[in-house]
C-alpha atoms as a printed R data frame, in Angstrom:
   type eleno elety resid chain resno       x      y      z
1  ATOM     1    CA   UNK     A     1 -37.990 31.426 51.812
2  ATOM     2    CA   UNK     A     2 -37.476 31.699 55.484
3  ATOM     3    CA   UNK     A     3 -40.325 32.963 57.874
4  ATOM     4    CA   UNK     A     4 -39.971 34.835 61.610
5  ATOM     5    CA   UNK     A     5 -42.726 33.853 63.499
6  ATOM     6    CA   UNK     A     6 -42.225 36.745 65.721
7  ATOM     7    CA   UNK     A     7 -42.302 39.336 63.030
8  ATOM     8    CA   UNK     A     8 -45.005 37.378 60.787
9  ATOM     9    CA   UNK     A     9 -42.756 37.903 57.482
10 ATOM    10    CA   UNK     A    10 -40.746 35.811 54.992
11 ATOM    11    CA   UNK     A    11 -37.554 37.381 54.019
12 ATOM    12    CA   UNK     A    12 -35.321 36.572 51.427
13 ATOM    13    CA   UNK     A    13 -32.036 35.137 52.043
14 ATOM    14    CA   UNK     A    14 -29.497 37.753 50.694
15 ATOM    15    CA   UNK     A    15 -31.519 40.435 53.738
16 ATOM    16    CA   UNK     A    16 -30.982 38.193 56.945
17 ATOM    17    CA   UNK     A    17 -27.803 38.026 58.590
18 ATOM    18    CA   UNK     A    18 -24.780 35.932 58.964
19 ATOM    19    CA   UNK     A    19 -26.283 33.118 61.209
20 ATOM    20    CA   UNK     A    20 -29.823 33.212 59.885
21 ATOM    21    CA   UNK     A    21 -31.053 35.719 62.088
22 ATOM    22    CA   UNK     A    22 -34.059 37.795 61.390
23 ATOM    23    CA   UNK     A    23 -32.919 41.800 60.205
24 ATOM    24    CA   UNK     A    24 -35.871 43.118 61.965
25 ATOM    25    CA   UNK     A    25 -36.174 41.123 65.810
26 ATOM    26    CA   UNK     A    26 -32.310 39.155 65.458
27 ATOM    27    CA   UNK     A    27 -34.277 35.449 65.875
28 ATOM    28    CA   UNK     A    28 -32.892 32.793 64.337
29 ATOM    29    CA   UNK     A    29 -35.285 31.442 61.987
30 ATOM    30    CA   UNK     A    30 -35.357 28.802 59.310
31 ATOM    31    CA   UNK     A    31 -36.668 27.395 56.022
32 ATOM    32    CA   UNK     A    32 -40.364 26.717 55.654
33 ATOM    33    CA   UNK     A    33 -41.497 23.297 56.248
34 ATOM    34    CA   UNK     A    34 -42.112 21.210 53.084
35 ATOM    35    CA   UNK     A    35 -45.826 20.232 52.173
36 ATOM    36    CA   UNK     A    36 -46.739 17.056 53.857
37 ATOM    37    CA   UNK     A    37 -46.781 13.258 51.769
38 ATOM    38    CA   UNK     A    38 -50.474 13.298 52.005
39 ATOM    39    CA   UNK     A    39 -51.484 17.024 50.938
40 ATOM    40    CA   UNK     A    40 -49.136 16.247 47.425
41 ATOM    41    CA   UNK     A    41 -51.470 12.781 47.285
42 ATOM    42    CA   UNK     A    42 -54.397 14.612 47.651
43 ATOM    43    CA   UNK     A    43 -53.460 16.798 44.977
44 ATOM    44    CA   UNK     A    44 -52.376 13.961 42.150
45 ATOM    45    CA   UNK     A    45 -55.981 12.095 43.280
46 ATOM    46    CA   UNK     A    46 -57.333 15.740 42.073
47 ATOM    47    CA   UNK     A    47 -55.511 15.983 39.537
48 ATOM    48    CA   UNK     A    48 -56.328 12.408 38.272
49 ATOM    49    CA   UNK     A    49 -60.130 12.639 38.907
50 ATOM    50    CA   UNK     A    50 -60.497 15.649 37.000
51 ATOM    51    CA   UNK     A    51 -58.064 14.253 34.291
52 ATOM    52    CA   UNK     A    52 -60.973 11.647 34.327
53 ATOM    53    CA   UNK     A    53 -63.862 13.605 33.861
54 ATOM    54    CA   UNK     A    54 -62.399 15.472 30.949
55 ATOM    55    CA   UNK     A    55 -61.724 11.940 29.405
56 ATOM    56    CA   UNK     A    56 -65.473 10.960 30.025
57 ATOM    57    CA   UNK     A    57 -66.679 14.769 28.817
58 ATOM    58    CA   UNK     A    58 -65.057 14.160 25.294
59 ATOM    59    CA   UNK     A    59 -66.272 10.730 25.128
60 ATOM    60    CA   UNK     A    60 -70.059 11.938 25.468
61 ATOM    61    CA   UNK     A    61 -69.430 14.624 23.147
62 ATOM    62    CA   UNK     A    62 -68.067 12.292 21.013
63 ATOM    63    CA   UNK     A    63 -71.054 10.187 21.313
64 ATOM    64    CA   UNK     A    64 -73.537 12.356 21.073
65 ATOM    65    CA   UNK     A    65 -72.093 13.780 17.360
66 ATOM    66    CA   UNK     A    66 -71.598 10.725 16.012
């Protein structure tokens, strides 16, 4: 969705006009920078840890059942 730093607001793109300009201020604003590489590593070594622990949390129920 694109954002207007000026205004502080995402809009949708069906209510900004012809050349991308803000409806509100008339800026020319754009699309929302992706996430960076490292923040979507971060979040698979997260997600992989704590896929980890619930591997080792069944194993010790396991073992302490049987």
């Amino acid at each position: 969705m694109p954002w207007c730093d000026e205004c502080a607001r995402f809009f949708n793109p069906t209510s900004m006009g012809r050349g991308g300009e803000c409806p509100t201020c008339g800026r020319v604003i754009g699309k929302v920078e992706k996430a960076p590489w490292h923040f979507k590593m971060l979040a698979g070594a997260a997600g992989l840890y704590l896929l980890w622990r619930a591997v080792q949390g069944v194993v010790w129920v396991a073992h302490r059942l049987g």
